[in-house]
ZAMARGU-4260 file (C-alpha; in steps of 0.2 Angstrom, whole numbers, plus 5000, padded with zeros to 4 digits):
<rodrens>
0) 5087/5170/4920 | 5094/5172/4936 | 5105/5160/4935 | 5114/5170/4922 | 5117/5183/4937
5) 5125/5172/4950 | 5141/5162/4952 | 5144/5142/4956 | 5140/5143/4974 | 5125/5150/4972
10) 5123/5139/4957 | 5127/5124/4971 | 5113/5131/4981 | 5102/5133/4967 | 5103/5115/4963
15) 5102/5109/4979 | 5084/5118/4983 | 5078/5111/4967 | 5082/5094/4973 | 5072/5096/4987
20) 5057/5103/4978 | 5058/5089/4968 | 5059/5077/4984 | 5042/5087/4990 | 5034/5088/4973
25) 5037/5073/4964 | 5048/5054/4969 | 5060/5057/4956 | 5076/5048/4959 | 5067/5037/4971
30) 5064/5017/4971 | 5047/5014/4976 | 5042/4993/4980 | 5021/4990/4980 | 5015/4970/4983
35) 5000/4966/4975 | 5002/4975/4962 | 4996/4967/4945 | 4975/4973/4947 | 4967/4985/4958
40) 4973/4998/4971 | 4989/4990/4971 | 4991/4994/4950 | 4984/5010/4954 | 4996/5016/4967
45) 5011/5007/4955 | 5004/5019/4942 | 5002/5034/4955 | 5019/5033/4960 | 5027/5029/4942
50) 5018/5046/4937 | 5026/5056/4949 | 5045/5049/4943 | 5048/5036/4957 | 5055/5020/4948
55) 5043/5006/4953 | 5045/4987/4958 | 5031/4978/4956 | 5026/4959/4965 | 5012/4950/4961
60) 5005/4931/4960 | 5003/4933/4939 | 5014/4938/4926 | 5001/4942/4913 | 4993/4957/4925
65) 5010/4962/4931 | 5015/4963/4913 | 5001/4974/4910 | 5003/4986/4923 | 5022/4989/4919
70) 5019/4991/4899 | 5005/5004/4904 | 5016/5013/4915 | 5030/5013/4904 | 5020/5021/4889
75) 5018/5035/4901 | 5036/5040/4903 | 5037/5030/4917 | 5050/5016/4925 | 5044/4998/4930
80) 5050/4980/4933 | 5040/4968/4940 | 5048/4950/4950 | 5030/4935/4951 | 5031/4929/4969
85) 5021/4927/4984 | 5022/4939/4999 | 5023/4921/5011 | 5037/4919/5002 | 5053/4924/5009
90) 5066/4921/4996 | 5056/4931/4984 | 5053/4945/4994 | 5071/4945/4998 | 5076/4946/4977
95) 5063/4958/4972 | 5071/4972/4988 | 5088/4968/4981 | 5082/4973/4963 | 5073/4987/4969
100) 5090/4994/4979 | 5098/4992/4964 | 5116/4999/4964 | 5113/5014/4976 | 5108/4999/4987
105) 5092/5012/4994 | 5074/5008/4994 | 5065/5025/4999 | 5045/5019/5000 | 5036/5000/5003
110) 5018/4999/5001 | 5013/4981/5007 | 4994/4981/4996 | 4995/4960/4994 | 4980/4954/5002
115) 4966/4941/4998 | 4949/4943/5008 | 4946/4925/5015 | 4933/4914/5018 | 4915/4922/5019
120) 4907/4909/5033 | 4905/4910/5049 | 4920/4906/5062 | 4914/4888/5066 | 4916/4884/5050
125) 4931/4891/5044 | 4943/4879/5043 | 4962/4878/5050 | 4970/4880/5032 | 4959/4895/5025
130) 4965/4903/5044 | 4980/4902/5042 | 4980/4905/5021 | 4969/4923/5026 | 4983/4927/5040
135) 5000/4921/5032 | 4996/4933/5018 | 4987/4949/5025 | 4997/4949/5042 | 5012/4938/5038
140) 5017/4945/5021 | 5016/4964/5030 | 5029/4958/5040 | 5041/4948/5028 | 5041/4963/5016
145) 5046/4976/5029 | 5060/4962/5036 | 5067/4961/5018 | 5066/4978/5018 | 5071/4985/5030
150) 5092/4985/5025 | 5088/4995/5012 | 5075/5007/5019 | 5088/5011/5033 | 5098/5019/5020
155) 5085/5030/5014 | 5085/5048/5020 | 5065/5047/5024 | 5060/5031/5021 | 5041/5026/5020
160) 5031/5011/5023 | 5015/5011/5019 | 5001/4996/5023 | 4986/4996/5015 | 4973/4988/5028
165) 4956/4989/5030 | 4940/4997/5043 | 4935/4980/5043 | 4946/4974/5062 | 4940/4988/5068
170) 4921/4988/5068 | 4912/4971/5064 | 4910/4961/5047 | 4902/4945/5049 | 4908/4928/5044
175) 4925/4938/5039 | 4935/4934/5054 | 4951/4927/5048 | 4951/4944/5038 | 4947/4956/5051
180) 4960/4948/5063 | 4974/4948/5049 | 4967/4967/5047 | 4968/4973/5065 | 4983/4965/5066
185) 4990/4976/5053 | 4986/4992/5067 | 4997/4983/5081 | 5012/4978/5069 | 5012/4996/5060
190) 5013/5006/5077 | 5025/4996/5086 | 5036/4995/5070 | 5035/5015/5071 | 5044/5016/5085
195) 5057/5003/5081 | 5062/5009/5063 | 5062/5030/5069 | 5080/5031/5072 | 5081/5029/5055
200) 5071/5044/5051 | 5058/5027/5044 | 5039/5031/5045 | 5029/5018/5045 | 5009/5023/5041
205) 4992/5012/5037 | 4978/5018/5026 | 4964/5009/5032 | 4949/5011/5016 | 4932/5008/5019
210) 4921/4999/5006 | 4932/5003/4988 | 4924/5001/4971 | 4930/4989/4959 | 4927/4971/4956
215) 4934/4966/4972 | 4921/4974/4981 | 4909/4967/4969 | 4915/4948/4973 | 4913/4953/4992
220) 4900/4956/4991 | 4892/4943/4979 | 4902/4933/4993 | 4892/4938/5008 | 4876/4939/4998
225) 4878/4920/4999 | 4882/4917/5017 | 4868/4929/5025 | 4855/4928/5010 | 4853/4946/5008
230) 4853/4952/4990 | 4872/4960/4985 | 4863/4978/4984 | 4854/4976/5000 | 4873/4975/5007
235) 4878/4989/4998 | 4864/4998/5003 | 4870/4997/5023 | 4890/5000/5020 | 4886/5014/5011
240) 4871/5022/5024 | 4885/5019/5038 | 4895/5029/5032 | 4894/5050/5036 | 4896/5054/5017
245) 4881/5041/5011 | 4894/5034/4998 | 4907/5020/4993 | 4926/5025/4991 | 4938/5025/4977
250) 4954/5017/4972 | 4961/5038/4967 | 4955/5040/4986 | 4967/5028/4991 | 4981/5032/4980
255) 4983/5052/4984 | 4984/5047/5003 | 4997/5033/4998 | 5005/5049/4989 | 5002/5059/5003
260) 5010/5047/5018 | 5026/5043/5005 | 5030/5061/5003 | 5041/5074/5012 | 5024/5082/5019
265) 5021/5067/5030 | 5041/5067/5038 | 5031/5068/5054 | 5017/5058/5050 | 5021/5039/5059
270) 5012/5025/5067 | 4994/5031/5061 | 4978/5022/5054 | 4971/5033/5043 | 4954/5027/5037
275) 4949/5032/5019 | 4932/5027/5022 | 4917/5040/5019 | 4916/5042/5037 | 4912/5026/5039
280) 4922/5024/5052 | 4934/5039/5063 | 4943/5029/5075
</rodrens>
């Protein structure tokens, strides 16, 4: 209606104000890369960022999961592709940025989910191999993603990384050392990279969750339940006294922060560790 009233300047205007509601509101028009993407947080946030218009690339180690996730989002209205890689892999982190620049050659938001928990045993028994397998993807992959990302983020007029970590680094978890290094690790790489990639108008953010519900957690803790002896609800039981809320997290918890950090709201929001955690841990 008031459109009707005005001329093409204003029209102009108009058009351009919308544009930027829609940058606030929604990702439309935006490419968005998640690793790790074919089950659990990382399909969510793929999902969570498909319903809010951005075109989504997925990576992930199995085509059958990826496949899944891309057809769901799809019969929502949404846009997916998906390449089958590893994130240790540099070759295929470099073909799945390209596809996701695409011909405006742009990448607007990287969230770097891949992970895999490790070894559950104590440090002397870890061996070299699962090490370095625990830190080459929950610390390496981090790295290789933003590298082959970078190019492309640079072009964006905020772009966003977003890592998914973890509290455990930050407070003990026995027998899960490899993970809690790779984890902290996480922290040191996102705040430096912060200040390396801000001339670019790049933030670059890490969600750290607490204990998140879903068969993950459930194999964790079946994991530990054999290494310490203590039955899987007994463990259950302390994460979820340790924490200030008396409760587990979930995977929406973790995806309306992602949402949060990749949006125009968080412009000023860079080089932070935000736990989604209960309260189970505030530092």
């Amino acid at each position: 209606m008031i459109l009707d009233s005005i001329g093409d300047h204003e029209i102009h205007n108009r058009r351009a104000l919308v544009s930027v509601i829609v940058r606030e509101n929604g990702f439309a028009g935006c490419s968005a890369v998640v690793t790790g993407a074919g089950q659990g947080i990382g399909a969510a946030i793929a999902k969570g960022l498909a319903a809010k218009g951005a075109s989504v690339f997925l990576s992930g180690r199995r085509a059958k999961t990826l496949d899944g996730v891309c057809a769901q989002i799809e019969a929502d209205g949404g846009e997916a592709a998906y390449r089958v890689g590893d994130v240790t892999d540099l070759a295929h982190l470099n073909e799945l940025m390209a596809l996701a620049a695409g011909s405006r050659g742009v990448i607007d938001m990287l969230v770097n989910n891949a992970g895999t928990p490790g070894p559950t045993a104590a440090l002397v028994d870890v061996t070299p191999q699962e090490w370095n397998e625990t830190i080459a993807v929950n610390l390496t992959g981090v790295f290789l993603a933003c590298k082959a990302a970078l190019p492309y983020l640079e072009r964006a007029e905020h772009g966003k990384i977003v890592t998914i970590g973890s509290v455990t680094g930050k407070r003990p978890l026995p027998n899960r050392t490899p993970y809690a290094a790779a984890k902290l690790g996480v922290v040191g790489l996102t705040r430096t990279l912060a200040h390396e990639v801000a001339p670019h108008g790049i933030s670059v953010n890490v969600i750290s969750p607490g204990a998140v519900e879903g068969p993950r957690l459930n194999r964790v803790l079946a994991s530990m339940s054999q290494a310490r002896g203590v039955p899987p609800e007994a463990l259950r039981a302390e994460m979820v006294q340790a924490a200030a809320f008396k409760r587990t997290v979930t995977e929406a918890d973790v995806v309306q922060t992602t949402l949060f950090l990749c949006s125009s709201a968080a412009n000023n929001l860079t080089g932070q560790d935000i736990n989604v955690s209960a309260g189970a841990v505030m530092y």
